[in-house]
N, C-alpha and C positions, 0 to 999 in steps of 0.2 A: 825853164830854169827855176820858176819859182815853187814850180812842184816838188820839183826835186831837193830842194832847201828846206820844204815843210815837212819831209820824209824823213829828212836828215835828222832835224831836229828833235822831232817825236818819237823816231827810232830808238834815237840816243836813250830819250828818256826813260822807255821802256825798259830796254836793255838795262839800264842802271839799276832800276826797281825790282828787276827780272833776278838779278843779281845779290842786292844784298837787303831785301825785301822779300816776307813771303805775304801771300795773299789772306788779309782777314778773313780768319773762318765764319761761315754763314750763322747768324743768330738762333738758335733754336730754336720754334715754336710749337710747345706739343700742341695738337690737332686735339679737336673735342671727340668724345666719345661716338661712333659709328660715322664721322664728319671727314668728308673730304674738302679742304677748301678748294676754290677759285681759280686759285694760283699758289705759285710756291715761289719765291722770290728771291731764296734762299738759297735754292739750287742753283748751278749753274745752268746756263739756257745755251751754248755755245756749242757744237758740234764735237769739238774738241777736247772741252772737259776744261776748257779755261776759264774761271769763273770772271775773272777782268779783263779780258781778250775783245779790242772793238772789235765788235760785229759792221761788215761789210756787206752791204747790197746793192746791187748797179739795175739801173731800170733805162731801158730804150724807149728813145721817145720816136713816134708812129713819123712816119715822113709828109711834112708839110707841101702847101700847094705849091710854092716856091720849087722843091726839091723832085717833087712829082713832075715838073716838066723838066729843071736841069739834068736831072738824075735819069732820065726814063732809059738811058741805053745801058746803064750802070749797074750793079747787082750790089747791094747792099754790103758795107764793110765790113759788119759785124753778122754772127748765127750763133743764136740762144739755144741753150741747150737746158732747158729748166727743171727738168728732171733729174740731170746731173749736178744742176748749180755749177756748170760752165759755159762760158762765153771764147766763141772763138773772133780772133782779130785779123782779117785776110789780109795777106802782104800783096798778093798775086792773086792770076788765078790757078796758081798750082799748090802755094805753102800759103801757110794760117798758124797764129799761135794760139795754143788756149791756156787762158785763165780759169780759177776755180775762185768761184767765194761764197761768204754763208748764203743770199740768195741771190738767185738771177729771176728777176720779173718783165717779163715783155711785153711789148706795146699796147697788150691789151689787159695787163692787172688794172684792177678797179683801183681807186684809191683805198677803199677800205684794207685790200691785202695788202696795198703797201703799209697803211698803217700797220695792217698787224704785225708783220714779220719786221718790221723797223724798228716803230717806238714803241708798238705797247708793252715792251719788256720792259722798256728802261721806264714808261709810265709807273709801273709796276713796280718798279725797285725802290722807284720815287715815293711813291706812294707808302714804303716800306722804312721811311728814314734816310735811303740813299740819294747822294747829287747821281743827276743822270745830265746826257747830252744826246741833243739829233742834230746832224750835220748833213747837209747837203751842198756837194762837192761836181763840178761839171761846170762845160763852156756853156755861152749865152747861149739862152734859145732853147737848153735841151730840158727845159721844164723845169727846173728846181724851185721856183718861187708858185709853179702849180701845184708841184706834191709839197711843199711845206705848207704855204700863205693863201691858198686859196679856200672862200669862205663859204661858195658853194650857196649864192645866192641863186643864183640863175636854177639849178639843178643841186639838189640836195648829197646826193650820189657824187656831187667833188668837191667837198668839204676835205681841204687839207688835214695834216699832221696838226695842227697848232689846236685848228679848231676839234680836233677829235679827241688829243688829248685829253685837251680842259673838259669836255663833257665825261670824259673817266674819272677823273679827278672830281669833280662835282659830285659825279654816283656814290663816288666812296665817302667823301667828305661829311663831318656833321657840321652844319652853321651854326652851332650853339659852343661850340667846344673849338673848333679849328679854324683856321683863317688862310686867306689867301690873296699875297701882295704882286703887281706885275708891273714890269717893268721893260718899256718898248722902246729902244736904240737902236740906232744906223752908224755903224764904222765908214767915214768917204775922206779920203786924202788924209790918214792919219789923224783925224777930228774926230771927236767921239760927242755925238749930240743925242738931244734926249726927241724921240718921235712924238712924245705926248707934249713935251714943251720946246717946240724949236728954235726959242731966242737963246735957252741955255746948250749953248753948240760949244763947248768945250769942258766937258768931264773930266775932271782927271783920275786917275785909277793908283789906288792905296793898298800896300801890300798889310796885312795884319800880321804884327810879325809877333804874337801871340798863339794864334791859331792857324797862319798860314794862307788863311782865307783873301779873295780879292774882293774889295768894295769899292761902291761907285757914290763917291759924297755928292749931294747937289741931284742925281738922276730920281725923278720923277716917281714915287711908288702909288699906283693906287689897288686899296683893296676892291678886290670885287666877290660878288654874291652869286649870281649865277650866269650863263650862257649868255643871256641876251648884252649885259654889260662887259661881254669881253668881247663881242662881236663890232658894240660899239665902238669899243677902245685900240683896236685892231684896225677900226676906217680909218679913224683918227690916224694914225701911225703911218697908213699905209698912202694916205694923202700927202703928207709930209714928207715921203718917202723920195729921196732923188732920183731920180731916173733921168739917165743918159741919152741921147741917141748914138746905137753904135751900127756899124754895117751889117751885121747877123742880125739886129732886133731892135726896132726903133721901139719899143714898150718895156724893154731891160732893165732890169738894173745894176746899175755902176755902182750900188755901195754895199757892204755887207749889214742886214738886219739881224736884229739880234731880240729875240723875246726873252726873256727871262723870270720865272715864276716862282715865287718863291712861298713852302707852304709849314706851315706850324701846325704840327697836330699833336694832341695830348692822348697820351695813353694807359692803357694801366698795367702793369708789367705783369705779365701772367707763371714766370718764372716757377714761383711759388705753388701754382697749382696742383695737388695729390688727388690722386684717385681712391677713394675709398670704398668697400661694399655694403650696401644696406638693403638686408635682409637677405643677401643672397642673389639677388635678381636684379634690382635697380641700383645705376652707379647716383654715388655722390660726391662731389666735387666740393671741397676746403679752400676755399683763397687765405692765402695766408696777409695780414697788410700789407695791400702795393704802396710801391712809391712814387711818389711823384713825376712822372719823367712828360718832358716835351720834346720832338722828336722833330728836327728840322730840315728840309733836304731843298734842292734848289733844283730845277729843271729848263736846262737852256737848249734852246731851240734856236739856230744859225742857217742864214737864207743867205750863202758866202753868192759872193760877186763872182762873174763870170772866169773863169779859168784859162780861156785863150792867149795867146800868144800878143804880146801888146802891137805890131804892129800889122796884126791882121783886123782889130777891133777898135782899136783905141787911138782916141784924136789928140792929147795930150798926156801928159805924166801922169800914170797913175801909179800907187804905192801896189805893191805884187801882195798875195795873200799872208805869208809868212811874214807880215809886217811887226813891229815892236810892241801894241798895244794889241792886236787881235792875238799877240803870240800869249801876254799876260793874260786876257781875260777867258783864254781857253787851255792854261793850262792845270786846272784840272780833273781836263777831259781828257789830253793824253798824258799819261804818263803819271795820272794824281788817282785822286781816290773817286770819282764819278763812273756809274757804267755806260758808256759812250758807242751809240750806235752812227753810221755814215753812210750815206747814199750817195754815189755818186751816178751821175745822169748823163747819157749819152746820146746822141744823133744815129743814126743808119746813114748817113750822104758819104760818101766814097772821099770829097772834097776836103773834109776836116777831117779825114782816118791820121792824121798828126797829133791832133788834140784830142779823140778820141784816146789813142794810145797814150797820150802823159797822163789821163782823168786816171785810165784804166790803172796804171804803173803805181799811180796815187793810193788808188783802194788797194791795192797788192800788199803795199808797206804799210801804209794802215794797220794791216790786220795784222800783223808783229806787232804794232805796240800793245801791252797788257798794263791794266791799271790796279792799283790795289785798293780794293773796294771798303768804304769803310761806312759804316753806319754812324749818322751823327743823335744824338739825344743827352740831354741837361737834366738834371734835378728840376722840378717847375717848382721852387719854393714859393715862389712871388704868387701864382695861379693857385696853389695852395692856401697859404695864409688870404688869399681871398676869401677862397671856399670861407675857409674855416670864420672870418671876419662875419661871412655874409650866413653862414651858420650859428654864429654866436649872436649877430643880431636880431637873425629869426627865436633864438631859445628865449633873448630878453626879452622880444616881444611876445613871445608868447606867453612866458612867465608874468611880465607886467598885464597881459589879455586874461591870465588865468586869477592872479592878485584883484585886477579889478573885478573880476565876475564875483570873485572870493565875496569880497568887501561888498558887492552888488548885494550877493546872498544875504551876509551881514546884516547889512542894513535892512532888507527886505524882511528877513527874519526877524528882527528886533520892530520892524513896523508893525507886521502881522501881530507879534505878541505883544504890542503895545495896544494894536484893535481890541484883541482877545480881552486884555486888561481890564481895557474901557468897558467893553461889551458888556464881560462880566460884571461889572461892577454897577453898571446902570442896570440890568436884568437884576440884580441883588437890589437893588435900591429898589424898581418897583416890585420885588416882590415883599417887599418889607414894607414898601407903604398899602400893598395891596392884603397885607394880611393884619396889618393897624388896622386899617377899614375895615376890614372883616369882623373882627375881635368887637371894634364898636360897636357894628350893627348886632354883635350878638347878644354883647353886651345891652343895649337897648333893648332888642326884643325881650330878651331875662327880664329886664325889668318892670315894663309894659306887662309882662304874662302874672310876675308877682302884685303889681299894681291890682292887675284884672282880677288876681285867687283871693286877692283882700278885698276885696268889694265884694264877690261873692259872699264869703264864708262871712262878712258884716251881715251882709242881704241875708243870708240863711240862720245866724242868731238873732237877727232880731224876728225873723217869720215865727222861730220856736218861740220863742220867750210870747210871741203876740199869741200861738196856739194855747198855749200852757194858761193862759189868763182866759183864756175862751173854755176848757175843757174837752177839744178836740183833735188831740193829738195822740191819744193812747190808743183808743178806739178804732183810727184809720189805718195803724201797726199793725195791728191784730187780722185787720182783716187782709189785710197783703201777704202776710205771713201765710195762710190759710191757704188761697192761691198759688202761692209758689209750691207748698205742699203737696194740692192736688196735681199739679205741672209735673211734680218729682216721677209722683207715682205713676201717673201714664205714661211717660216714657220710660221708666223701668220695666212694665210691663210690654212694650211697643219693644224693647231688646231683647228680654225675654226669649219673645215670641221668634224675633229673627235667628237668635241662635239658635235654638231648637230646628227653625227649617234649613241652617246652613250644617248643621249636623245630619240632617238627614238625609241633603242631596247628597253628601261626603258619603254616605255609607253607599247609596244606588252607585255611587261613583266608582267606587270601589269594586264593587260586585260588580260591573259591566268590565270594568277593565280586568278584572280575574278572570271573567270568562272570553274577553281579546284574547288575552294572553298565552291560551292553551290553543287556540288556533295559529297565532304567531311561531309560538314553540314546532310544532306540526309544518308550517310551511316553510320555517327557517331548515329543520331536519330533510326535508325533500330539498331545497336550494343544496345542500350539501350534499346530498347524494349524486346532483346531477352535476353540480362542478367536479366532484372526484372522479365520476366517469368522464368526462370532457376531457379530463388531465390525463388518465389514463389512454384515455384514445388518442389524446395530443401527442405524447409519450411513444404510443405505438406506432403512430405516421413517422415520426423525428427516427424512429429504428428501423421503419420499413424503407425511408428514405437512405438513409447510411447504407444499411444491407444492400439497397438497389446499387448504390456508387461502389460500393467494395464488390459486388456480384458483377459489375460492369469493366471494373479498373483489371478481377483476376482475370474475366474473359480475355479481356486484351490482350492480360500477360502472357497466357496462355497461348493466344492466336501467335503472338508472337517470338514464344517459343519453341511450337509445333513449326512454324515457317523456317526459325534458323537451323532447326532438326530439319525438315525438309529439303531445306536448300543447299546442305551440308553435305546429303545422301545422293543429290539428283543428278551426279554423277553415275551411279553405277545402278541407280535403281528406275531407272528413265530415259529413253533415247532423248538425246539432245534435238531430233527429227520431228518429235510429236509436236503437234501443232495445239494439241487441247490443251498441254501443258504448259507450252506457253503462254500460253492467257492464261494459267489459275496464274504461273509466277508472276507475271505482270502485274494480275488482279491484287497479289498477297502483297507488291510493294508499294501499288498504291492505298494499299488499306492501311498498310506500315507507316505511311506517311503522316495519313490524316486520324490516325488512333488516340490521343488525347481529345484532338475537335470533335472527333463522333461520339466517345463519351461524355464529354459534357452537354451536347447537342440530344444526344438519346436522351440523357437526364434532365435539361429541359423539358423536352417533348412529354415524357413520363411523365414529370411531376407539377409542371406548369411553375411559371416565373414567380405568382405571387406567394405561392406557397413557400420556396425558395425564401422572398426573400422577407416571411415570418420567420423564417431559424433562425433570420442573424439577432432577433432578442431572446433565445432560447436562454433558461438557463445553463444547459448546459455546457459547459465551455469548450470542449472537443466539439461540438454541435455547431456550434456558434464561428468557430474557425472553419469546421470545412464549408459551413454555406458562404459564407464570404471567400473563400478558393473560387464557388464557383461563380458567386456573379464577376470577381475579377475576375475569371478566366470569360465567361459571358462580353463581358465590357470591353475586350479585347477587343472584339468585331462590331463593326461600325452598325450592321443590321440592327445587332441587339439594344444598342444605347437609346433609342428614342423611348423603345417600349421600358428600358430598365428603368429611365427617369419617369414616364410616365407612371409607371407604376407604384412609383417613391421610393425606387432604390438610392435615390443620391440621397434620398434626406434620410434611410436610413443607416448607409454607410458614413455620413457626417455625426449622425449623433453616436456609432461606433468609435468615432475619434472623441466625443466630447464625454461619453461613458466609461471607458472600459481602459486600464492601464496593461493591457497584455500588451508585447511586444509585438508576436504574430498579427494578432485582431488588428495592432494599429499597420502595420509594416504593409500586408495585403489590402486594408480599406482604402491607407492612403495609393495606392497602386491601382487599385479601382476608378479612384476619381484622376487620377492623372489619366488612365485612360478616356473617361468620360472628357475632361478637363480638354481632348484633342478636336472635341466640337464645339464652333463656336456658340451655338446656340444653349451650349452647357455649360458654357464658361459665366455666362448674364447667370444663369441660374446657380452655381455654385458660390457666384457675390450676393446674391441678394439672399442666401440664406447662411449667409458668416460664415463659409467655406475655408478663406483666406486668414480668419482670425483662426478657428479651430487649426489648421493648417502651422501657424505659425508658434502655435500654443507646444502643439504636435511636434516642431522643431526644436521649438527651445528645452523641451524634456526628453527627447530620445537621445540615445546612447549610440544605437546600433546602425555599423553604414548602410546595410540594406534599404531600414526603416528612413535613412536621411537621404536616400537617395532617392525612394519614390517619393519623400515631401517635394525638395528639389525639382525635380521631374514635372510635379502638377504645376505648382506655382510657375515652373520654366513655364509652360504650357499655356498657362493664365498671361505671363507678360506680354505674348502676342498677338492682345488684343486690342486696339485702341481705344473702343469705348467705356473699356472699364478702368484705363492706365490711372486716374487720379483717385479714384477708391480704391485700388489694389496699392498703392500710395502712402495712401493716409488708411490702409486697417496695417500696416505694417511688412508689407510683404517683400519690400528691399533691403529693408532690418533684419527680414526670415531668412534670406540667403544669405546674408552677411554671415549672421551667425553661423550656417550651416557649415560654414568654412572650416571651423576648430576644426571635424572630424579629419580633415588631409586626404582621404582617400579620394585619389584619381579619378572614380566612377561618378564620386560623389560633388568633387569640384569640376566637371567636365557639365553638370547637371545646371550648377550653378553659374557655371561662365555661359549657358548658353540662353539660359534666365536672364541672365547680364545683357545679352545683345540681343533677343528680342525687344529687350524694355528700350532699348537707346535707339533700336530702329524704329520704335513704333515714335516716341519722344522725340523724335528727329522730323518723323515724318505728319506729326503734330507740331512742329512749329514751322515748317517750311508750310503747312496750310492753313498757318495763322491762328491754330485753335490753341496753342501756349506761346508763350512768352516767358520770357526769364533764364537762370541760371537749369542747369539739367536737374534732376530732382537725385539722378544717380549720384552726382559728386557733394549734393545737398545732403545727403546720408551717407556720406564718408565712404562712396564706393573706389574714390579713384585711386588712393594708394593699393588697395590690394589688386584693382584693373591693371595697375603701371607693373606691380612685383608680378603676376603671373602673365604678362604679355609675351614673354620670351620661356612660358615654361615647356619642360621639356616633352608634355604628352601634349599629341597633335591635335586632338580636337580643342584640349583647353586651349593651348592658343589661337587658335584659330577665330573661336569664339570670341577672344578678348580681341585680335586684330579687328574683328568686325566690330567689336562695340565701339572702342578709340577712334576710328573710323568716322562712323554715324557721330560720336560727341564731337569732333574738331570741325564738323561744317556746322558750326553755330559759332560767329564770331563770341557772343556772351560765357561760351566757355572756356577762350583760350586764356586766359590768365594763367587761369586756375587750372590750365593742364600745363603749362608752361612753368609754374613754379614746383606741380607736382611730379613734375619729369616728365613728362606726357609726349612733349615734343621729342625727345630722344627717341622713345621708342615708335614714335609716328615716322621717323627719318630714318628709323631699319625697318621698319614695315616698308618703306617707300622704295627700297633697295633690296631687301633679303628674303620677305614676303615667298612661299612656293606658288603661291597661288596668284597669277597674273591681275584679277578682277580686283583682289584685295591691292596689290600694287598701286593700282595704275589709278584708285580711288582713295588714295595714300597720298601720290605726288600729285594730284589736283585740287584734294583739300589745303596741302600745304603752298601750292601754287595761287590758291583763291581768297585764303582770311589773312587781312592784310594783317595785322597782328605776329601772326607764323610767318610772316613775309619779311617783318619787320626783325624779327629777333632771330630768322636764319641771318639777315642780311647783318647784321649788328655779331655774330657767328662769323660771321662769312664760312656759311655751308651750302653748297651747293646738292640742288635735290634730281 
């Protein structure tokens, strides 16, 4: 009867709601760019298309050893039909009625599927802002405190509803921002007691008559943190817990439990979101200022008391389910605004096919009631003005950290120039007393040296004056005078004489050098006769060689003139039967094929390679182009390249780039060395003689997409090698393609994106073996926005190219920031999904599976890869 009252009830409610209520339409959320979330919470989940429709599931529980021996003659009262989601209920053994509800799970669902198809929806909605409810409904015995409250110590694998929950709720959860308060009651004899504190055994229950809401003053909240502390607070509860002994279960329980959890999460209102285009390729997303919102929802979890008939179970009065306080604190779950799912739980034993069928009756009306679903969320002012408090004390401090440094400098500044000061001032002072000193000593010695001249010239007038009274002082004049005379004259004769002989070697000098000079004239006139011959025979090779290529090129044209005339004719002027003729035409389309390679092949052979590749400094400029045709057509085949460098054809097709501003010269040189450029033994050799500078010199001055396309091409060529990656580096060769981009042309960025991802595989596969370290050198030179805009372009090999470079850069945690804030991650999560090429996929969703980073801010997305 007292099912029947609690059907009434809820019915009612429904109906009312049903009536002059319509159902809150689902909150929006646009979905991120190429992002599928998790879940959608928003939809309805219901078979029916009823967004607040309790969801009903009935689970059979397996027959006990008790019922294994009462039961063995008996056949079971119930048959699952679970693929239909019906349950039949045998009256006899000829008629059975059946039931249908959202699911039916048989005695062999794991706990997990119950969870799934039960709660994790209403987890889910919880987790979204909405009150949810899980209810388990059924007589003693048929399991319902196993699929809610068991904690799946013994065996991990039967971990109830309660505990699988909270581990969802945890996953999603931030402990920095959200919070989470629980609260563990037992409804027994209309007494409402708190599980965590059992001396407070009478709660009383307050209606809000503001918002509607039911609170419980005085009931027990504690926050918890993770798993292990709810585990603990669940023994707790469950210790406390009354239990009955009844005749179906002496381990039962006689009261109804009640968990209830209640979670605050802060969010940021995404409403505002626009999409915008930048550059054409890559999205950009605008938040316009969110608002502050806190989003509150509650999730109760109900372990109802056994459902039997009171006096097949019960040894005194007990209050029946639909009682006046379980009616308040569940409602709402029916008929209010919470998504409320119920499990009712039943036996197989033939014995209670009574109470089977009221459980059954229960869940039926159940599933007529519909709730109107409402999302709860507040303005978070108060979480706000935090922020903002604890933002505005960080600016002070920082500003008073910046003021003192100020004032540090200040001070420090006025010290130093107070040193200066000083310094200067004492270096000034000794140098003023060091040049006092000076001045003295000089003064002194002046004087000493005048002291010294006056004692002489005394000592010397008084010597004369003493001669002059002797009469011997005229006499000894005379004769000194005499002497210095004779002195004059032998040395005037002694110069004399040497100019005379330095005029005369001058003249011999002269005279031998006049007659060098006519034999000079003579053998400079023969040196120039035999250079102008040389030139002219030089001259004559350089035409004999052209005549040979143009005498070679008509033959061909010819051959292969005569053949299409042949072959045009061989119809009516040749049995199709002749066998000789078949082999010439065979012959003629094999020769048709390889007609370019044997020309240039005979023209080697003729003229020998190094002769060749003297024309390419000829002056003349027709000259100079077709021999550079033919070593790039030479270079083509892998044969030729060892002899072509051996012989110094790379170094003189490099100094054809660093010489010569023709467009052709440079367009087929650079063509040349990308083909050398495809061995690695060429690529060492093309660095160590500035390849790469000339190379990029070569790029930044050409115009023409030909010419940008074989620079392109070598350097691609170059980036796949690892031992030259940080000299190709540092002479500028990620700058060279960068640039190469202006020109637009598809051949030409096709060249470029595959340069691109050589360099990021080899740099990938250098730091996975430890030989780099750091940030990628690609996004270090500004490569990743034009990687991110052409990752989705529309010619296949460019992107292709760019999926493989994004690829190789996202398995280095060091670079995910910086692809995260460059957009990177977007287009790594359509490679991971839309990719044609399975390799590139599936090395898509494992890099984003592996760097916890991209783990981190799918999960913070909630995108699923």
């Amino acid at each position: 009867m007292a099912s029947s009252n609690i059907h009434r009830n809820g019915a009612q409610r429904g109906i009312i709601s049903n009536k002059f209520d319509r159902p809150l339409k689902p909150r929006h959320r646009p979905p991120s760019p190429g992002s599928t979330f998790r879940r959608n919470s928003s939809a309805p989940r219901s078979a029916d298309a009823v967004p607040g429709r309790v969801r009903v599931a009935v689970r059979l529980r397996p027959r006990n050893p008790e019922e294994l021996i009462a039961d063995a003659d008996f056949a079971d009262c119930v048959e699952l039909q679970p693929e239909l989601k019906r349950l039949k209920l045998r009256r006899n053994n000829w008629d059975s009625d059946t039931y249908e509800f959202d699911e039916v799970l048989t005695e062999y669902a794991s706990q997990k599927r119950v969870y799934e198809v039960v709660a994790k929806p209403v987890v889910e909605s919880v987790l979204d802002g909405y009150n949810g409810t899980v209810m388990a409904y059924g007589q003693t015995g048929t399991g319902k405190t196993f699929t809610l409250g068991s904690l799946g110590e013994g065996d991990t694998s039967d971990r109830g509803i309660m505990v699988r929950s909270m581990e969802d709720i945890f996953a999603e959860l931030s402990p920095d921002t959200d919070s989470i308060t629980v609260s563990y009651l037992q409804l027994y004899m209309e007494t409402l007691q708190d599980l965590l504190n059992p001396a407070n055994d009478n709660i009383p229950i307050v209606d809000d008559p503001r918002t509607g809401d039911v609170s419980l003053p005085g009931a027990t909240l504690v926050e918890i943190r993770d798993q292990q502390s709810l585990l603990e607070l669940l023994r707790v509860g469950e210790a406390n817990r009354i239990a009955a002994n009844t005749k179906l279960n002496t381990e039962s329980s006689r009261s109804h439990a009640i968990l209830m959890v209640y979670i605050r999460r802060s969010i940021v209102d995404n409403e505002d979101i626009e999409s915008s285009e930048n550059g054409g390729d890559t999205p950009n997303f605008i938040t316009k200022p969110s608002k502050p919102l806190v989003r509150k929802s509650k999730l109760v979890v109900v372990d109802l008391a056994g459902s039997e008939r009171v006096h097949k179970s019960e040894n005194n009065a007990h209050v029946p389910f639909r009682d006046s306080k379980l009616t308040r604190m569940l409602r709402d779950s029916f008929g209010g605004t919470a998504r409320t799912s119920l499990i009712v739980t039943i036996g197989p034993s033939p014995r209670h096919r009574g109470e089977t069928s009221s459980t059954i009756l229960f869940g039926q009306r159940a599933m007529k009631v519909e709730n109107m679903l409402k999302i709860k969320e507040e303005f978070d002012y108060k979480s706000l003005s935090r922020k903002l408090e604890v933002q505005l004390d960080k600016l002070i401090a920082e500003n008073e950290r910046q003021q003192k440094g100020f004032d540090d400098e200040v001070e420090k500044i006025n010290l130093e120039a107070q040193c200066r000061i000083s310094e200067v001032e004492r270096n000034f002072a000794d140098a003023l007393e060091n040049e006092r000193l000076k001045c003295q000593m000089e003064y002194m010695e002046l004087v000493k040296e005048l002291e010294h001249k006056l004692v002489l010239n005394q000592e010397r007038h008084e010597y004369n004056h003493f001669g002059a009274d002797r009469g011997e002082g005229p006499a000894s004049s005379s004769a000194d005078v005499s002497d210095l005379k004779m002195l004059l004259e032998k040395e005037s004769k002694q110069r004399k004489a040497a100019e005379e002989e330095v005029e005369r070697l001058k003249s011999q000098l002269g005279k031998y050098t006049l007659s060098e000079g006519g034999e000079d004239l003579e053998v400079i006139k023969l040196q120039n006769l035999i250079e102008d011959e040389a030139n002219q025979k030089k001259k004559l090779e350089e035409e004999i060689i052209i005549l040979r290529s143009q005498l070679l090129q008509l033959n061909f044209e010819a051959d292969q003139m005569r053949r299409c005339l042949e072959s045009g004719s061989s119809g009516s002027s040749f049995p199709a039967s002749d066998p000789s003729m078949t082999q010439v035409r065979h012959s003629q389309l094999k020769d048709t094929g390889n007609g370019p390679k044997s020309s240039v092949t005979t023209l080697f052979e003729q003229v020998g390679l190094q002769k060749i590749l003297s024309l390419l400094e000829s002056d003349d400029a027709n000259m100079r182009i077709h021999a550079v045709k033919v070593v790039a057509n030479l270079a083509a085949e892998e044969a030729n390249q060892k002899r072509i460098v051996e012989s110094g054809g790379l170094t003189s097709l490099l100094m054809l780039l660093r010489r010569y501003e023709d467009e052709t010269v440079r367009r087929v040189a650079a063509g040349a060395i990308a083909n050398l450029a495809m061995n690695e033994a060429n690529q060492e050799l093309i660095m160590a003689e500035g390849g790469i500078t000339l190379l990029s010199m070569t790029a930044s001055d050409a115009e023409d997409p030909q010419t940008l396309r074989m620079v392109a091409g070598a350097i691609a060529n170059l980036c796949g090698n690892d031992k030259i990656l940080l000299k190709l580096r540092s002479q500028g060769g990620i700058k060279a393609l960068l640039g190469i981009v202006r020109c637009g042309h598809p051949d030409v960025l096709s060249q470029v994106a595959r340069g691109i991802a050589n360099f990021a595989k080899c740099e990938s596969r250098s730091s996975n073996q430890g030989i780099k370290s750091g940030r990628s050198f690609l996004i270090e030179d500004g490569a990743l926005p034009w990687i991110v805009q052409n990752a989705n372009n529309e010619a296949a090999p460019i992107r292709r190219h760019i999926e493989l470079a994004l690829c190789h850069l996202a398995q280095h945690e060091v670079n995910a920031k910086d692809m995260i804030s460059g957009g990177a991650l977007w287009e790594l999560v359509r490679i991971s999904r839309d990719c044609s090429r399975e390799d590139i996929r599936s090395l898509a969703r494992r890099t984003l599976s592996s760097i916890p980073t991209f783990k981190s801010e799918l999960r913070r997305l909630r995108i699923e890869c």
